[in-house]
C-alpha positions, -999 to +999 in steps of 0.1 A: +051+241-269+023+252-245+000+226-231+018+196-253+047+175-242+066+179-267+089+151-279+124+152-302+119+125-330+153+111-316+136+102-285+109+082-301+127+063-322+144+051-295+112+042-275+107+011-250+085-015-252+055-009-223+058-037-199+025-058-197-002-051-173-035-072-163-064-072-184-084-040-177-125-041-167-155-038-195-158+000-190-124+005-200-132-007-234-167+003-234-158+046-225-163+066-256-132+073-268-113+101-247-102+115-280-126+108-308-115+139-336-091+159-340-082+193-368-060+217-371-064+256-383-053+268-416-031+288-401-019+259-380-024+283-346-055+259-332-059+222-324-097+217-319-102+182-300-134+161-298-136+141-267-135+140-231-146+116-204-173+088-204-198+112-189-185+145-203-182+147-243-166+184-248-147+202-275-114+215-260-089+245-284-056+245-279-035+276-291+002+268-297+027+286-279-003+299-259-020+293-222-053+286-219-072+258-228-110+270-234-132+243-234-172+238-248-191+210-226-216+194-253-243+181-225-271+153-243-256+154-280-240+132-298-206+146-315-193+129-347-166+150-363-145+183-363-137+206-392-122+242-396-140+272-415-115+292-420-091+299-393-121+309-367-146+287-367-150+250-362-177+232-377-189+201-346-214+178-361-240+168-335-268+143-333-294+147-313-327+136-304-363+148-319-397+137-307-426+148-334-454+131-313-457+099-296-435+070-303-420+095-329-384+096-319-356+108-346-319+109-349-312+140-366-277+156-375-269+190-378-238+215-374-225+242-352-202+269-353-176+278-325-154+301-316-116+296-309-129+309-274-152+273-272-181+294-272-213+279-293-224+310-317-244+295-341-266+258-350-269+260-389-308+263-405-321+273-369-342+302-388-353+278-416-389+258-408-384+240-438-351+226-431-350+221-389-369+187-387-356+167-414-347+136-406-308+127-410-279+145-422-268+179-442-234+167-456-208+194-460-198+193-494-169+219-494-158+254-478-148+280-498-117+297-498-127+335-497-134+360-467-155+353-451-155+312-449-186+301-460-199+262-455-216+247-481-243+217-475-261+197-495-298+201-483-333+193-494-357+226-505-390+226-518-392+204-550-392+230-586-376+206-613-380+209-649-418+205-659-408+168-677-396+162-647-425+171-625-448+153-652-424+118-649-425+124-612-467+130-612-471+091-626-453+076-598-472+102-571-444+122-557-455+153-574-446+168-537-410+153-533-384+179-521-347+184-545-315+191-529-296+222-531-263+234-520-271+261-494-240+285-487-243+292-451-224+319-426-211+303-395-209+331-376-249+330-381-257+296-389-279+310-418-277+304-457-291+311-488-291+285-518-264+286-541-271+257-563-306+238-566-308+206-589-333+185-598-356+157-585-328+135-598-303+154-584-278+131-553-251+153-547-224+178-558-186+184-556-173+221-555-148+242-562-129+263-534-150+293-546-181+274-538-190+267-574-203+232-584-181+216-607-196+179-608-228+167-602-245+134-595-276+122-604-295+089-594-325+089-619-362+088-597-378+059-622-346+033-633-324+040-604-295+047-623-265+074-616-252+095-639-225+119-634-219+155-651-192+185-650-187+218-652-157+233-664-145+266-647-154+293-669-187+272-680-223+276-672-238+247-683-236+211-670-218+177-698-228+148-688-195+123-682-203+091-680-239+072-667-241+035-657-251+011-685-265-013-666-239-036-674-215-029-640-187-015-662-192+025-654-165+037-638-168+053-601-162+088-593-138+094-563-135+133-559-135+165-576-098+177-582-090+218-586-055+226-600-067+199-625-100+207-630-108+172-633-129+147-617-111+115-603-128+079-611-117+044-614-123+025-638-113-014-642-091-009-610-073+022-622-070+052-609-079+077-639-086+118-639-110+129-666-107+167-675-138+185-673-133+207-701-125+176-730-136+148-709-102+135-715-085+107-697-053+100-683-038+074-661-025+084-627-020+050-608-025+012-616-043+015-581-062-018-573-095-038-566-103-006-539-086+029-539-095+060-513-082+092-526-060+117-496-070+146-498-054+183-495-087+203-484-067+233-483-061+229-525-088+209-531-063+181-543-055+148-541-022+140-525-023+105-523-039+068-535-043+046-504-045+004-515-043-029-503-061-056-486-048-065-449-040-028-442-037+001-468-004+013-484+000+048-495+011+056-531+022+093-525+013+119-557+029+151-536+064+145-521+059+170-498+032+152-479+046+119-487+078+130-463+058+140-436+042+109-436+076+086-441+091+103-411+065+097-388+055+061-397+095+054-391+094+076-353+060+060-345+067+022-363+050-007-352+018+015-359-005+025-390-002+060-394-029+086-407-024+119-415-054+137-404-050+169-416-020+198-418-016+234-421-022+256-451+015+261-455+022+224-444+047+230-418+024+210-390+007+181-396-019+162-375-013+124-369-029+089-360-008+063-349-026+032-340-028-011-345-051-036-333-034-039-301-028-005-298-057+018-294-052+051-315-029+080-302-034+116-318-001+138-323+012+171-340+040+173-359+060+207-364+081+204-393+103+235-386+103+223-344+115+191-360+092+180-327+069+152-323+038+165-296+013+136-285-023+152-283-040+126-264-051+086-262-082+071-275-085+047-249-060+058-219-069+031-192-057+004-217-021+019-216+001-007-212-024-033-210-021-070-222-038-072-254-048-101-285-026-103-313-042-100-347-025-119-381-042-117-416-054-153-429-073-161-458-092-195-469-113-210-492-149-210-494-168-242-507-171-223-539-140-219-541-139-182-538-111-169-514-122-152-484-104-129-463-103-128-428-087-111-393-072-133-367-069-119-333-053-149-300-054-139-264-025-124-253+002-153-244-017-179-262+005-207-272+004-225-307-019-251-313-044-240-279-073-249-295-091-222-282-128-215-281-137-193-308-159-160-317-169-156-349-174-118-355-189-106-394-189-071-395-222-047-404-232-035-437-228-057-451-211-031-480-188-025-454-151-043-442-131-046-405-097-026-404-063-034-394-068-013-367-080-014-326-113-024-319-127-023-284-152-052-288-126-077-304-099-070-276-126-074-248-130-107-263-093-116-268-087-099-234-107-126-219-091-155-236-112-161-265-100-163-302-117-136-329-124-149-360-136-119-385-141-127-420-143-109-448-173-127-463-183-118-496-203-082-500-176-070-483-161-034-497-124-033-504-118-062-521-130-058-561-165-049-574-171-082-582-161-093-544-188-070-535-215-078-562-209-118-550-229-113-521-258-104-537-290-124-529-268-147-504-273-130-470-286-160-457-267-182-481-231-178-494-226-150-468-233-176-440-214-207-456-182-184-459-180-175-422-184-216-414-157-223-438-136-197-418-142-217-388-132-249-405-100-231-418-090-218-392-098-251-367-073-271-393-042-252-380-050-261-345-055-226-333-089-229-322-114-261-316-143-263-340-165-277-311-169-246-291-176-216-312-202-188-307-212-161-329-214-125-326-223-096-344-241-056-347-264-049-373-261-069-405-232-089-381-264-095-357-290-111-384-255-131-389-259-143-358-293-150-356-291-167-396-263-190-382-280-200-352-313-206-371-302-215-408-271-237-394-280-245-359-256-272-353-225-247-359-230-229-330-235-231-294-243-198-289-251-166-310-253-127-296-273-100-323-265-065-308-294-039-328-297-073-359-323-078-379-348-111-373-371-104-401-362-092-439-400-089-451-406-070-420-376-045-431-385-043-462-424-033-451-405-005-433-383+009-461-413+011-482-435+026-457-408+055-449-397+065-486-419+045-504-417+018-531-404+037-557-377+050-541-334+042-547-333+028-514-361+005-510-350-011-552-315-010-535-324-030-508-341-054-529-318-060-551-294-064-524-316-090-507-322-104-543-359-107-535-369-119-574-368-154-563-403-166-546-402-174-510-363-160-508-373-132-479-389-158-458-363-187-460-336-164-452-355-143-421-342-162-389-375-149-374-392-173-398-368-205-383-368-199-351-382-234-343-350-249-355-328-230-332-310-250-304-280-229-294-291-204-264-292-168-286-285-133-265-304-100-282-296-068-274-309-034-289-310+002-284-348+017-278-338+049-301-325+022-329-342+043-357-317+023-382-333-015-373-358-007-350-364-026-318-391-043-328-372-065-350-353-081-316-385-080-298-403-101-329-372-125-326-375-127-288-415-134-293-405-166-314-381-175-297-408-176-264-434-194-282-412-226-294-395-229-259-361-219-269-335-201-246-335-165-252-322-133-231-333-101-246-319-068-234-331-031-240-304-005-244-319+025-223-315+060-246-290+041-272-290+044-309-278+016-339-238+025-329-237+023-295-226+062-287-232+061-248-201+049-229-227+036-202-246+013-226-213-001-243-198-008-208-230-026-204-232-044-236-196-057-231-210-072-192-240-087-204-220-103-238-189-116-212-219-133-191-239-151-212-206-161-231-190-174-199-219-193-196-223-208-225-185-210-232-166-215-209-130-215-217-121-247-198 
């Protein structure tokens, strides 16, 4: 097979072992991954690949069975994700950097179109003025099936709801606001024309493979709550299927289904699929406290339910799929596999094999070939390099509530090393770690620290009522859980309780900053990469940019459960920084347009006027994720200094 080694599945079942190598640098963690996305053509002819060097990000099509290997450099953009349209056009999302005036920076996303050639032909909306300086996304909500492909995207027109809408909306002063629509756009041109418009309620849609809008969701303007409605094929008008009650017990839609014509939900932890024509139910799986639907985008159907706490298990709904998937988690075992997509006629399948101490590998699998083809390495300088071992562990909290958590030793530690410890909560905070490789915990690990990273409550994937138990506690419950983990963890001699730092990104980084200031004798060091110091000030902001009537700014309060009096300020570390005693690092990206840079500089500024050791630096043309290999390489350096510093492993 032209331009991939292929591989019989004989021969990797029968694979050795990599022998060990020393640790590798900072920037071999901190590169961009050399392959960061990768899809496959309906016909299964093309492999478009999303990657490249450090410096270089570029799209690369592969032909099989052909030479040539044209290749699309990207330059200053940010790439996210691959997806065919039809078999010839991929569909790159960018981001990319707009400046409206001074100090008026913006992330904005958008789509191309290119060519199985790797030639750029068209950048979607580039001929609408209404549309080319929003700020954020255009999801892609479907393609359609027919000749020509067209992309569908959920975007924001001029606002022309129902007059009791406009009249509701008049009260609250947003007479103005925009609704979404689904435009239906023509890659080859990058333009559109709108093919459904909702309402100033309307959130989103889920389509058909003609294009058609089959279910609909709303989030009501004034009470902030969702309602979902279908469409039956063969209707015109919209049923409303089920709105939340406000008592928590509305179900959650997962997907629109085709051959079914149904909509997918879960409800009480089961996986159910409502007809749109009878809004009748039946039960598909038991599922579990958190379900992801697979996905067949070529049939619009779901192909599989993916559960389970420390790592997901796959209940398979199409044999066909589910084979594919059981041969190559047996030739590539000791590894999670993903299927990341597969031909139309499913004879080759794309594949992600990867653990926490193995970074992610990419391969193509042809049925017929009966071959086996790697496609490329996330992280290729870690190849064969020494890396932590992670085990699942769970504890109590005070509460009583049991917490989940990730594990991951130095490589070689011994039993019982008492080793100093990092205690790393994850972002979100409606968000969860994976059993999977990450390049900041193995840096750690690599250089002989132990990785603590609990699954506090307000975590996802654990039950709704997992997830509501964080509400109101970021500075409370959320903090006790992660020194409970430490205490847990310090009981079977794996770590000593003595030295422990924290570290954290986003909601991981007001972690840090909450535990050094709310709990300042727990720690003797904290890091906040792009955290939050201050919650009023946050809150200021969300009002200020989409105003107080908004579904975000009442979701973030009710998330920071702001009814009590004085709550914003007794959990803002900003607000304690005279307590502080451990030496706290803060680093931030100066295009952070997520939690701006301010709210590091405003915790540095405390910090400087009670006399308390502080190091704050500014990520040079970096966002909230840390997308340029240059300022994670330099992240990682500046984090391993002030931690060998301030704990040192002897």
């Amino acid at each position: 097979m032209r331009r991939f080694a292929g591989v019989t599945l004989a021969a990797l079942l029968g694979a050795v072992t990599p022998a060990i190598a020393a640790p590798p640098s900072a920037s071999a963690f901190g590169r961009l991954p050399a392959v960061e996305d990768v899809a496959i053509s309906p016909n299964g002819q093309r492999i478009a690949i999303l990657g490249g060097t450090s410096e270089q990000r570029v799209i690369s099509i592969a032909t099989v069975d052909q030479a040539g290997l044209p290749v699309l450099k990207l330059g200053d953009v940010e790439a996210t994700r691959l997806r065919w349209a039809g078999d010839d056009h991929v569909i790159a999302t960018v981001g990319y950097w707009h400046e409206a005036g001074p100090k008026q920076v913006y992330r904005i996303e958008r789509h191309i179109a290119v060519t199985p050639e790797a030639k750029a032909v068209s950048r979607f909306f580039d001929n609408m003025t209404t549309t080319q300086y929003l700020v954020g996304g255009q999801p892609i909500v479907g393609m359609t099936a027919t000749s020509p492909v067209r992309v569908l995207i959920n975007d924001l027109v001029e606002g022309s709801g129902a007059d009791s809408m406009n009249t509701r909306l008049k009260r609250k002063g947003l007479e103005n606001a925009s609704v979404r629509a689904i435009w239906s756009v023509d890659p080859a041109t990058g333009k559109g024309r709108i093919a459904e418009r909702g309402d100033y309620d309307t959130y989103t849609w889920d389509v058909d493979l003609s294009g058609e809008a089959r279910v609909r969701t709303d989030i009501d303007e004034l009470t902030h709550r969702l309602s979902v409605f279908g469409r039956a094929k063969g209707k015109s008008t919209w049923t409303q299927l089920w709105a939340e009650s406000g008592d928590g017990k509305a179900p959650t839609f997962l997907g629109y289904s085709e051959p079914e014509d149904a909509a997918y939900l879960s409800r009480d932890g089961k996986l159910m699929r409502m007809r749109l024509a009878d809004r009748s139910e039946e039960l598909v799986s038991e599922g579990g406290p958190s379900m992801e639907l697979v996905w067949d985008l070529h049939r619009n159907a779901v192909v599989g339910v993916a559960t389970g706490a420390e790592r997901p298990t796959i209940q398979w709904l199409d044999p066909e799929t589910g084979a594919a998937h059981g041969l190559l988690s047996r030739a590539l075992k000791g590894r999670t596999v993903t299927l990341a997509g597969w031909s139309a006629d499913r004879n080759r399948f794309l594949a992600r094999a990867g653990s926490p101490s193995s970074p992610g590998v990419w391969y193509l699998y042809d049925k017929a070939r009966k071959e086996i083809s790697p496609l490329g390495e996330e992280y290729p300088e870690l190849k064969d390099a020494a890396l932590g071992a992670t085990h699942w562990f769970t504890y109590k909290a005070r509460d009583g509530l049991d917490i989940p958590a990730y594990v991951t030793l130095p490589p070689g530690a011994a039993p019982g090393s008492k080793l100093p410890l990092i205690v790393l909560p994850h972002g979100g905070p409606a968000a969860r770690d994976s059993f999977d490789f990450d390049f900041v915990v193995q840096f750690l690990a690599t250089r002989g620290y132990a990785v603590l990273q609990p699954q506090f409550r307000g975590s996802t994937g654990f039950g709704d009522a997992f997830r509501d138990a964080g509400r109101g506690e970021w500075g409370g419950k959320m903090q006790t859980d992660l020194l409970d983990g430490i205490a847990a963890l310090g009981a079977t001699g794996e770590i000593d309780t003595g030295r422990v730092c924290i570290v954290g990104m986003s909601f991981g980084g007001y972690s840090a900053l909450a535990g050094a200031s709310l709990h300042p004798d727990a720690y003797r060091c904290a890091a906040s990469i792009a955290g939050i110091s201050d919650l009023g000030v946050m809150l200021s902001e969300e009002a200020r940019l989409y105003g107080r009537a908004s579904t975000g700014f009442e979701e973030l309060r009710n998330e920071l459960g702001v009814a009590e009096r004085g709550k914003i300020q007794a959990m803002s570390p900003a607000r304690h920084a005279g307590a502080v005693k451990a030496p706290i690092l803060l680093i931030h990206g100066d295009k952070d347009t997520v939690v701006l840079p301010s709210q590091s500089q405003l915790m540095a500024d405390r910090l400087k006027a009670v006399g308390k050791a502080h190091e704050l630096v500014i990520l040079e043309s970096e966002n909230h994720y840390l997308t340029r290999s240059a300022t994670r390489t330099q992240t990682l350096e500046v984090l391993e200094q002030f931690l060998a510093k301030n704990l040192p492993l002897n």
